[in-house]
C-alpha positions in Angstrom: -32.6 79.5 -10.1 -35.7 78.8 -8.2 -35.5 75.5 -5.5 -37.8 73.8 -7.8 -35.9 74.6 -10.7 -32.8 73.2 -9.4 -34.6 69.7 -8.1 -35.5 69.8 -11.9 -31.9 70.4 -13.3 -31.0 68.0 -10.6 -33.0 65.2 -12.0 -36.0 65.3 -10.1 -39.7 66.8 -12.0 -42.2 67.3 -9.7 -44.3 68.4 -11.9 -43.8 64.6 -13.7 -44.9 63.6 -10.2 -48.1 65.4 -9.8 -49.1 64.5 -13.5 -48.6 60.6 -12.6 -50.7 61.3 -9.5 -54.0 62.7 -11.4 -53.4 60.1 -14.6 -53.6 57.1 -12.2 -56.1 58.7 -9.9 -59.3 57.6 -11.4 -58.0 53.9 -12.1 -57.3 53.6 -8.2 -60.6 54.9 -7.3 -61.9 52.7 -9.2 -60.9 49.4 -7.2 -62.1 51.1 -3.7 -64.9 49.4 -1.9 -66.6 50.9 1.3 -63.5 49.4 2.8 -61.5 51.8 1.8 -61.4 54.5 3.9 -59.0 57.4 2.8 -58.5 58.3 -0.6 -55.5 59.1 -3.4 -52.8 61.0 -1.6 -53.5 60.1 2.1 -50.0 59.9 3.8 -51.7 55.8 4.8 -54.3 54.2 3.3 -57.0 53.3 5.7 -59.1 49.8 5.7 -61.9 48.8 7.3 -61.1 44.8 8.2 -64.8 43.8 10.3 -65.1 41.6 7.9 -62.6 39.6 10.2 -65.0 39.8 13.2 -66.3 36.9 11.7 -63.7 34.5 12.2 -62.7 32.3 15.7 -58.8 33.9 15.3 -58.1 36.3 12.1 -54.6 36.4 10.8 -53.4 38.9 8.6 -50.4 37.3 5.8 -48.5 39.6 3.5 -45.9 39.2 0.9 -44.2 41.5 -1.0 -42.1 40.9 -4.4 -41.0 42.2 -8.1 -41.7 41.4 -11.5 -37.6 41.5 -11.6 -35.9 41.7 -14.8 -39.9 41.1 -17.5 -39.4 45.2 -16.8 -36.6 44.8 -19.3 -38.7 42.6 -21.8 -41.8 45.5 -21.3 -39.4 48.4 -22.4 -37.6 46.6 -25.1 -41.6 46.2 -26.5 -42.9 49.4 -25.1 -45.5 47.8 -23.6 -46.3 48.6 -20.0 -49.9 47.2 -18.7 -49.2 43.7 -18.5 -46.5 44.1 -16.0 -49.0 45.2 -13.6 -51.0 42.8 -14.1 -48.2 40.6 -13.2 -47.2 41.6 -9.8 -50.6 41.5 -7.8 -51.4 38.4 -9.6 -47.8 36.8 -8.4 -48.4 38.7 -5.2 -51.7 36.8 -4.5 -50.6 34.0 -5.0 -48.0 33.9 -2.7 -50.4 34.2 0.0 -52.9 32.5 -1.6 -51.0 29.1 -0.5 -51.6 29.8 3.1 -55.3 30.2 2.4 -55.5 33.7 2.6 -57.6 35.8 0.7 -56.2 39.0 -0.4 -57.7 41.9 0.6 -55.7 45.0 -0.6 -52.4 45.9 -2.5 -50.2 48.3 -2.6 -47.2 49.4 -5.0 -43.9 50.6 -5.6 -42.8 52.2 -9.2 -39.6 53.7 -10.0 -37.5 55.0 -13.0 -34.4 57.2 -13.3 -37.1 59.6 -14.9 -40.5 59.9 -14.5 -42.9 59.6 -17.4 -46.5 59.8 -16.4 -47.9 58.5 -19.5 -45.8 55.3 -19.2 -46.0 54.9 -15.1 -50.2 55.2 -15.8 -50.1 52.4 -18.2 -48.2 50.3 -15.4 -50.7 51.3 -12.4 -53.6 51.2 -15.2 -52.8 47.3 -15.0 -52.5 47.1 -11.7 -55.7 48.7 -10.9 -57.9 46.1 -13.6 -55.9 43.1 -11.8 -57.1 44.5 -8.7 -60.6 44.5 -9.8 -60.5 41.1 -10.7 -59.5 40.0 -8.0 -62.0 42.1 -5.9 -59.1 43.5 -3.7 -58.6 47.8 -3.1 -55.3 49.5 -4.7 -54.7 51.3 -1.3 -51.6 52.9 -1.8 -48.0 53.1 -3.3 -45.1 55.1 -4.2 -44.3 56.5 -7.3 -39.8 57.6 -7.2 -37.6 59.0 -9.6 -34.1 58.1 -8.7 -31.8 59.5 -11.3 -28.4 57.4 -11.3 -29.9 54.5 -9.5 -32.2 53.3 -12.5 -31.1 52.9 -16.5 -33.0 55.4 -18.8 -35.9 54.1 -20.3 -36.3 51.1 -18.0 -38.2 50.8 -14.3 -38.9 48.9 -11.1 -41.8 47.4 -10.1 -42.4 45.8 -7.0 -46.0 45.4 -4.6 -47.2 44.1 -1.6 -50.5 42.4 -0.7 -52.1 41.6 2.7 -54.6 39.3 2.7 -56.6 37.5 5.9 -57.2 33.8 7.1 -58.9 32.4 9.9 -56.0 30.7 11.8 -57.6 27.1 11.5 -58.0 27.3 7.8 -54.2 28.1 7.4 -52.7 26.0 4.6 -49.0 25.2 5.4 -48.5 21.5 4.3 -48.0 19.8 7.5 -50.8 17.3 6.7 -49.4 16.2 3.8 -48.7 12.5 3.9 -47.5 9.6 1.4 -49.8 9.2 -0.7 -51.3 12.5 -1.5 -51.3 13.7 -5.1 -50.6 16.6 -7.1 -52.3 18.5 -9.8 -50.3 20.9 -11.4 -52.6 24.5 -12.2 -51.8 25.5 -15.6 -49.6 28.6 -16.0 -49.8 31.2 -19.0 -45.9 31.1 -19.7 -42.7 32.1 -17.6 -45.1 33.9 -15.3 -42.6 36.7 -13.4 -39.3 34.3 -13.1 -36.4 33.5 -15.3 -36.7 36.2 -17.6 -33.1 36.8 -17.3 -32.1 33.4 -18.4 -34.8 33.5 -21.2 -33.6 37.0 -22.4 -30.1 35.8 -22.8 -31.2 32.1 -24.5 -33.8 34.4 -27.0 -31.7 37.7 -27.6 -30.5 36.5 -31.2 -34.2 36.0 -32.2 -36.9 38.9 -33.8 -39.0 39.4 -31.0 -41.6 41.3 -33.6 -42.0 38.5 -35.8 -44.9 36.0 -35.4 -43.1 32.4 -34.2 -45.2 29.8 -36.2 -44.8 27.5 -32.9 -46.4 30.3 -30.6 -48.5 31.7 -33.3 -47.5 35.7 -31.8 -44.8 36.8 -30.9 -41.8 36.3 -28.5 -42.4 39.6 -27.2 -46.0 38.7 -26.2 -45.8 35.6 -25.4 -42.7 37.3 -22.6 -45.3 39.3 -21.5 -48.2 37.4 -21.3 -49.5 37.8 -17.6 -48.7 36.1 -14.9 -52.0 34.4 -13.7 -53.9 34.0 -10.6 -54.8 30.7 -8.7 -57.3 32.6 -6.7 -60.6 31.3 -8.5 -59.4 27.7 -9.0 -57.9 27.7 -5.3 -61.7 29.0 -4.1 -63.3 26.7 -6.4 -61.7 23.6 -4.9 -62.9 24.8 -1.3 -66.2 25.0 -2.9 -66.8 22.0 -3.8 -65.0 20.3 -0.2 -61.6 19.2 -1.4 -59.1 19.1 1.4 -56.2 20.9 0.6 -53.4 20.1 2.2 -50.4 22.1 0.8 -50.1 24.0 -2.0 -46.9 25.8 -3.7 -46.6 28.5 -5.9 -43.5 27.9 -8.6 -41.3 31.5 -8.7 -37.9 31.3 -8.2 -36.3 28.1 -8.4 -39.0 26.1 -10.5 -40.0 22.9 -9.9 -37.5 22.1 -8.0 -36.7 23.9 -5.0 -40.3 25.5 -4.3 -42.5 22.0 -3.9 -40.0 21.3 -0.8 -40.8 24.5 1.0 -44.2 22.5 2.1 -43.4 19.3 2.7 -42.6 17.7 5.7 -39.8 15.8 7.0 -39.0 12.8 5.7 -41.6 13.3 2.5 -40.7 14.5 -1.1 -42.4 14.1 -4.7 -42.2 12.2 -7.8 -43.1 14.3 -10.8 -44.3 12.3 -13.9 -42.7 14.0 -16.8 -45.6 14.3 -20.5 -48.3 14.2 -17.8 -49.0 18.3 -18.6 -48.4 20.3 -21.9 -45.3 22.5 -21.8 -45.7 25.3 -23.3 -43.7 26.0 -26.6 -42.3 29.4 -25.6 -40.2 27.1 -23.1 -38.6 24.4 -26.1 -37.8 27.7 -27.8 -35.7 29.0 -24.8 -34.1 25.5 -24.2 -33.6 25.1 -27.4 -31.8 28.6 -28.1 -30.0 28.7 -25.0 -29.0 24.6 -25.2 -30.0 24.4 -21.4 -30.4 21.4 -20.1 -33.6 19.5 -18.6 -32.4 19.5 -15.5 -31.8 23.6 -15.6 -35.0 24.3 -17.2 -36.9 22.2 -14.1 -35.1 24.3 -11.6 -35.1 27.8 -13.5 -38.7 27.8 -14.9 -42.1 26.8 -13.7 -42.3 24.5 -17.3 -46.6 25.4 -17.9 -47.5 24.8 -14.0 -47.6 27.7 -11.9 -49.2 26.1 -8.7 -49.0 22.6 -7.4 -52.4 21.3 -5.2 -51.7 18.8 -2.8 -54.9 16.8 -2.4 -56.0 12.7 -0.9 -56.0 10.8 -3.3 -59.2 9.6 -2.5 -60.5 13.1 -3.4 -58.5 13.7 -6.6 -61.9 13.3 -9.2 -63.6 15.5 -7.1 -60.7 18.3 -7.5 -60.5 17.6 -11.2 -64.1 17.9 -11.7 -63.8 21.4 -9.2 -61.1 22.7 -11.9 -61.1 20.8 -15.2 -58.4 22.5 -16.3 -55.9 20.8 -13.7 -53.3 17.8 -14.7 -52.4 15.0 -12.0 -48.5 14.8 -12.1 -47.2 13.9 -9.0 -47.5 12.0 -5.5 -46.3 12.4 -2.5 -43.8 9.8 -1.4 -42.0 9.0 1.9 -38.0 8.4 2.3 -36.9 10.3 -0.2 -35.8 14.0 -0.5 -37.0 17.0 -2.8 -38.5 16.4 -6.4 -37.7 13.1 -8.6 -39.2 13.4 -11.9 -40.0 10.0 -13.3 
């Protein structure tokens, strides 16, 4: 038995490998700007940043995170693009709340056994969300780890670096009483709480068009997270001061507003003042979780909260129509009160 065939027997194809790399080659190309300096395969991927000679004191800001258990809900479907379409959009805006604008990605896909068609249709969608988003796919990993990963499923996980100038950096501490908050629409449970909402809808056909979603469950799971980068760059457009703004992932409304604000401030929340989506009564009701639960599991239809004067609040709504006011900024009291 050769080496190779024993990697093979082993649990390792790396022929599998080299088919991923030449199915994914041309949808990574096509995200490169003259920025981009090396190409598929470099050991490093190279980028010009003199775009930052342009700023008093550039800062570089990166974040890196998963789409966590949605993998499960995109192999129980089949369906595979959306997924990457989640995690550079989640990834953006991470860093997107510290005013940085992202300027390349990079990603990390793994399954107990490689199939290239299915790993394509993953880095397919994160290539088109790069292009939106006018950022470079520099790099990644592709692993098979037999033993470590259950057959038929994967992980996916990416990291973004984006740049600010260090005076422009967003990080709440000019909020003060009186502010307001618009809540940014989401598109649905965005990357969190999918193992919550898995267990509250497993009883249910996820195949069968819900009259209350009009699709699916298993679409409406998938549907992609969305990026805040347009409406965030809108706002600065058009002169609105922000002056915090918070992504909801992991802990909902209720424990991510609190990561900006500063001492002695928190929030009022006025409950009816944004549409929930349905997909979300469907999981309460299935899974007979409470309100309180739901706040601090889900992001409940807003998947960024702007933090804005009052005094300038028409002028943000007219910058992004699609924004609801549901919240100020109030002193002596602690985290989020929804009224």
């Amino acid at each position: 038995m050769s080496q190779q065939d024993a990697y093979t027997a082993a649990g390792v194809d790396l022929a599998a490998g080299n088919r991923v790399t030449q199915l994914m080659k041309t949808a990574v190309h096509s995200t490169f700007g003259p920025e981009v300096l090396s190409g598929v395969g470099s050991f490093g991927g190279l980028f010009d940043i003199s775009s930052a000679k342009g700023m008093a004191q550039p800062v570089l800001v990166a974040s890196t995170d998963g789409v966590g258990t949605k993998t499960m809900v995109a192999a129980a479907m089949n369906h595979w693009d959306t997924i990457g379409h989640d995690i550079v959009n989640h990834c953006i805006d991470d860093i997107l709340v510290q005013g940085a604008k992202p300027l390349f990605f990079l990603d990390y896909v793994a399954s107990s056994k490689l199939n290239p068609e299915q790993i394509a249709e993953v880095v397919g969608g994160i290539a088109t969300a790069c292009r939106e988003a006018g950022i470079a796919l520099l790099g990644g990993e592709t692993a098979e780890m037999p033993g470590v990963y259950q057959t038929g499923e994967l992980d996916l996980v990416g990291t973004v670096v984006g740049l600010v100038d260090r005076a422009k950096i967003i990080d709440g501490t000019r909020i003060a009483a009186g502010d307001m908050i618009l809540g940014l629409p989401s598109s649905g449970l965005h990357t969190n709480g999918f193992t919550l909402a898995r267990n509250a809808l497993q009883d249910l056909d996820w195949t069968a068009v819900q009259p209350q979603l009009n699709d699916t469950i298993g679409n409406t799971l998938l549907t992609p997270h969305r990026s805040y980068l347009a409406d965030v760059q809108a706002l600065q457009a058009a002169g609105v001061d922000i002056r915090g703004l918070a992504h909801i992932t992991g802990g909902g409304l209720i424990d991510n507003p609190p990561r900006i604000f500063p001492a002695g401030l928190g929030a009022t929340i006025k409950r009816n003042s944004w549409p929930v989506p349905p997909i979300f009564d469907i999981i309460q009701q299935q899974g007979q979780i409470s309100d309180a639960e739901m706040a601090h599991v889900f992001n409940l239809g807003l998947g960024m909260l702007v933090i804005v004067p009052r005094a300038q609040v028409d002028l943000a709504l007219t910058a992004v129509p699609q924004a609801h006011l549901v919240g100020e900024i109030v002193a002596n009291i602690e985290g989020v009160i929804f009224e």
